[in-house]
N, C-alpha and C positions, 0 to 999 in steps of 0.2 A: 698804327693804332692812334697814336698822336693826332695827326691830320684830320682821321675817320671824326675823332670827338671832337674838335677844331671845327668840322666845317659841319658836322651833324649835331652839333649841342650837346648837353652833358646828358651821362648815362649812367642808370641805378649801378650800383656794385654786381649787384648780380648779374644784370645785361652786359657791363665790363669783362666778366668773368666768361659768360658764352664768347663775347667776342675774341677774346685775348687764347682761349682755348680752343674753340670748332670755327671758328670766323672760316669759310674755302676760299678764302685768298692769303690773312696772314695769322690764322689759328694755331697757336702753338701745337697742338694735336697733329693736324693737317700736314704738316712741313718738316717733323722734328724728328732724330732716332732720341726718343726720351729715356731709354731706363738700358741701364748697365753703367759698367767703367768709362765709355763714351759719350753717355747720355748725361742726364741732368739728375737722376736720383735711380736708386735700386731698391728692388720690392724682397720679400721675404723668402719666395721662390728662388730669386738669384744668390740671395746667399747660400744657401744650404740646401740640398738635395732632403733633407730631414725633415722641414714645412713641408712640401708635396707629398712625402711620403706616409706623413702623418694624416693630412688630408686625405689621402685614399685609404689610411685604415678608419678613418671617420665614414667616408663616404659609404664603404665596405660591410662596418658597424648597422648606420642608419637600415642601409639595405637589409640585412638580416635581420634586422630589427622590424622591419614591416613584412617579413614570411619570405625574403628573398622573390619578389616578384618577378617574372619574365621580361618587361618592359618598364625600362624605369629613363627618365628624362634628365638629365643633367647639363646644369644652364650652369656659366662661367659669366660675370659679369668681369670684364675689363678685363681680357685676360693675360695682357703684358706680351712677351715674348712666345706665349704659348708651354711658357716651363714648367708650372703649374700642373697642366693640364697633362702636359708629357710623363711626371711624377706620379701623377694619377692614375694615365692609363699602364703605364708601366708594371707598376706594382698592384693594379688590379686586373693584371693578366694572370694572374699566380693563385685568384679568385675562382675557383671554378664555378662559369656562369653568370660573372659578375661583368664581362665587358659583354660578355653574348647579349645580354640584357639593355644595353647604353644606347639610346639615342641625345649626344651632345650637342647644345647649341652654346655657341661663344657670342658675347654680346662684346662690339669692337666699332668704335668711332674712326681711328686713327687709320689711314690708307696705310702708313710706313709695317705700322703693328699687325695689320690686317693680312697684308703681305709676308712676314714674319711669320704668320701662326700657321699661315693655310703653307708654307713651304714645312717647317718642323713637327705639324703634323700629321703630314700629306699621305704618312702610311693610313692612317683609320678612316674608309670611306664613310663611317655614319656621324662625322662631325657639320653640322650648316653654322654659317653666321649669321648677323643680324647687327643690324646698327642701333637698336633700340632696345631694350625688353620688351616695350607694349606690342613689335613686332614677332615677339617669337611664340609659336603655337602653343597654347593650353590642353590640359584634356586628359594627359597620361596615366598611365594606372599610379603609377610615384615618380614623384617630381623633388630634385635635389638641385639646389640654389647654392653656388658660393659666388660670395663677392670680398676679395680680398685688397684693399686700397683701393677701391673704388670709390665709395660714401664721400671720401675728405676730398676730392673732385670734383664734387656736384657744386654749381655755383649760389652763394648764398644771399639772403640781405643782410644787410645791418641796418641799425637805427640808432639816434642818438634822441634820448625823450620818444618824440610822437613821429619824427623828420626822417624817413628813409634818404639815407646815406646815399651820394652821388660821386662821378669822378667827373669831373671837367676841366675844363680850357685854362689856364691864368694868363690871358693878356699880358698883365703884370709881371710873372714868374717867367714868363715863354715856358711851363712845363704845364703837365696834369695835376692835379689837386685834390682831393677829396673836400666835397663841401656836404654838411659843417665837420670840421676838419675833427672835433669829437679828442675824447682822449680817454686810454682803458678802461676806468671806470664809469665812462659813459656810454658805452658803445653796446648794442644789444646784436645778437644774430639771432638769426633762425633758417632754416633747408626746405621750405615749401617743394621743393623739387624732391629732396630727396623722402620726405617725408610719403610722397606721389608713388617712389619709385619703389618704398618698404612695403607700401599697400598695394603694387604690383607684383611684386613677391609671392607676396602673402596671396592672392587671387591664382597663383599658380599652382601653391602648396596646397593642391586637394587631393591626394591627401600627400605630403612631403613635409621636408626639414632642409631649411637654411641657414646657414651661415656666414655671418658680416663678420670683417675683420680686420681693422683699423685704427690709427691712435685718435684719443678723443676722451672724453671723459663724462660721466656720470651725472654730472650737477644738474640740477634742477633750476627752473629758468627764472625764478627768484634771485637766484643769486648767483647767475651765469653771466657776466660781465668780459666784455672786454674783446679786442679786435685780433681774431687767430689768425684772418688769411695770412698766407705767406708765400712768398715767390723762392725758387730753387734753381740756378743756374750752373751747370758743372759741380754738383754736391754742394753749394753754396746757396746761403741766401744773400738775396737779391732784394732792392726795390721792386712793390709790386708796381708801383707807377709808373716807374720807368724799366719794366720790363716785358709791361703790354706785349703779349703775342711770341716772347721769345725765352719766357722761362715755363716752368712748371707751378701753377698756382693750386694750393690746397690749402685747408683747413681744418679744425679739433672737432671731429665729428660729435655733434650732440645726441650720445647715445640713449640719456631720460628721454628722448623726442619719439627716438625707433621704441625704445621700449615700450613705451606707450601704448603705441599704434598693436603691438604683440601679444596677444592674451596669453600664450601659453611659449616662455622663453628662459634659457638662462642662459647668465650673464659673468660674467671673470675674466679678470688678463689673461692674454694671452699665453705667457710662461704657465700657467694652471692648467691652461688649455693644452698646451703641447704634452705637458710633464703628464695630465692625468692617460692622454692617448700613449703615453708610453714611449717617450723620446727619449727616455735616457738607456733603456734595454736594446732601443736601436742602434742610438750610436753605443753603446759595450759591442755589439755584436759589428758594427761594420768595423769600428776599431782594431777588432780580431784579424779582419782578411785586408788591412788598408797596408799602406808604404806609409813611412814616417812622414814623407811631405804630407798624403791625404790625411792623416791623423791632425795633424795639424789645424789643414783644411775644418775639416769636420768637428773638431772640438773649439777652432773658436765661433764657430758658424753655431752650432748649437749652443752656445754659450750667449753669442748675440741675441741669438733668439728668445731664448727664455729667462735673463738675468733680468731681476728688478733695475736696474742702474742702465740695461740696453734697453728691448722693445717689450721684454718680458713684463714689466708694468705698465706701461708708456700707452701699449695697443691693448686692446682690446677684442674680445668675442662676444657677440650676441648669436646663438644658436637660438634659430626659431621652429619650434614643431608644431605642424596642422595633422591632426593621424583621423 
């Protein structure tokens, strides 16, 4: 990646950010097992069986909630290992009519992930993939959108004043640089991409209900200050300069941005979000039929989940409904 901005000149943050993650030579995405104990960070699905499960009494909800429809569409954005999705279909076999109904599509960049999902979910022939959203077919009679850590992925700009932020070459240093190098209080972002990709959503939900969910926060762009990206290497941060191409680069999703774009949405941490779908009746009840080691498991795994002090404040939900 060094070399790449070396011999091709300096490149905006956000061109940094596609290279360093989808580049098909040295795209962190492309080349990496990124998420578990092996990988570079772990999603909410991996921790606890209790996310996914939660999520398909959501999904299960929605559906009943529009008449229980025959044909309903269900799009996974960035769907990790496929566990998610597994949680889902799992516990909405128990559904009567509720998988009969499912045409899934998973939206998946990463070959290593790609590979991953179409093996762990190889039993359900009505899942396709797709590499894009704007690839995957419209039209259904109800359409259900989740996108779980995907949003803080989308690569972003920054600005310092009027000056979009750059990473280039230092001669001088022999490293990458950010020019103007900018400091917290100077430094502005915004997700032109991702903002693209909430109003692709949104074009799908005629009539459905989405769900984003991810750390990030509420502020308004008045007073939204300051430089989130950050790099992730083996559960560690990292320089992002110098980890071009071989860490995990994400960012504090600007949720005032999505919400915007949503006319009809609501919004609360995540822990509000689990607690109101009933995660703690779940875990009493698997507590009931676990072994002491799974009890363990499952209570701090839920606990991660939903405690203000773990991702329970931290993340966030924006549920969007088109009916």
């Amino acid at each position: 990646m060094q070399d790449h901005i070396r011999n091709s000149g300096p490149v905006t943050v956000e061109q940094a950010q596609k290279l360093g993650l989808y580049h098909h030579e040295f795209g962190y995405y492309v080349h990496n097992s990124v998420i578990g104990a092996q990988g570079d960070f772990i999603t909410a699905p991996e921790i606890s069986q209790l996310f996914g499960e939660m999520l398909a009494f959501w999904c299960i909800a929605q559906w009943q909630e529009a008449g229980s429809p025959p044909s309903v569409h269900l799009i996974e954005l960035g769907p990790g290992r496929g566990t998610l999705m597994q949680d889902i279909l799992r516990i909405g076999q128990r559904q009567e009519g509720f998988i009969e109904s499912l045409t899934v599509s998973c939206v998946e960049i990463c070959p290593y992930l790609y590979d991953l999902q179409r093996q762990n979910l190889a039993e359900y022939p009505f899942i396709f993939w797709y590499k894009d959203i704007f690839e995957v077919p419209k039209g259904a009679c109800f359409t259900l959108v989740i996108a779980n850590e995907f949003f803080d992925t989308i690569p972003i700009r920054q600005f310092v004043g009027p000056e979009e932020r750059t990473i280039r070459y230092s001669e001088l240093e022999n490293t990458l640089v950010f020019s103007p190098p900018g400091n917290p209080n100077s430094i502005k972002e915004n997700c032109p991409m991702g903002e693209d990709i909430m109003r692709e959503i949104l074009r799908h939900l005629t009539p459905g209900v989405g769900v984003i969910i991810d750390y990030g926060d509420d502020t308004s762009p008045e007073s939204r200050f300051g430089d989130t990206l950050q790099a992730l290497f083996q559960h560690k941060p990292v320089s992002v300069l110098e980890s071009l191409g071989f860490a995990d680069l994400s960012h504090q999703v600007d949720f005032h941005s999505l919400r915007r774009i949503c006319p009809n949405h609501r919004f609360q941490p995540q822990g509000n979000f689990l607690l109101r779908l009933g995660i703690e009746q779940r875990l009493e009840k698997l507590l009931s039929i676990a072994s002491p080691e799974q009890r363990f498991g499952l209570t701090t795994g839920a606990t991660r989940l939903v405690a203000p002090t773990e991702m329970g404040q931290r993340f966030k939900v924006l549920e969007v409904f088109a009916w």
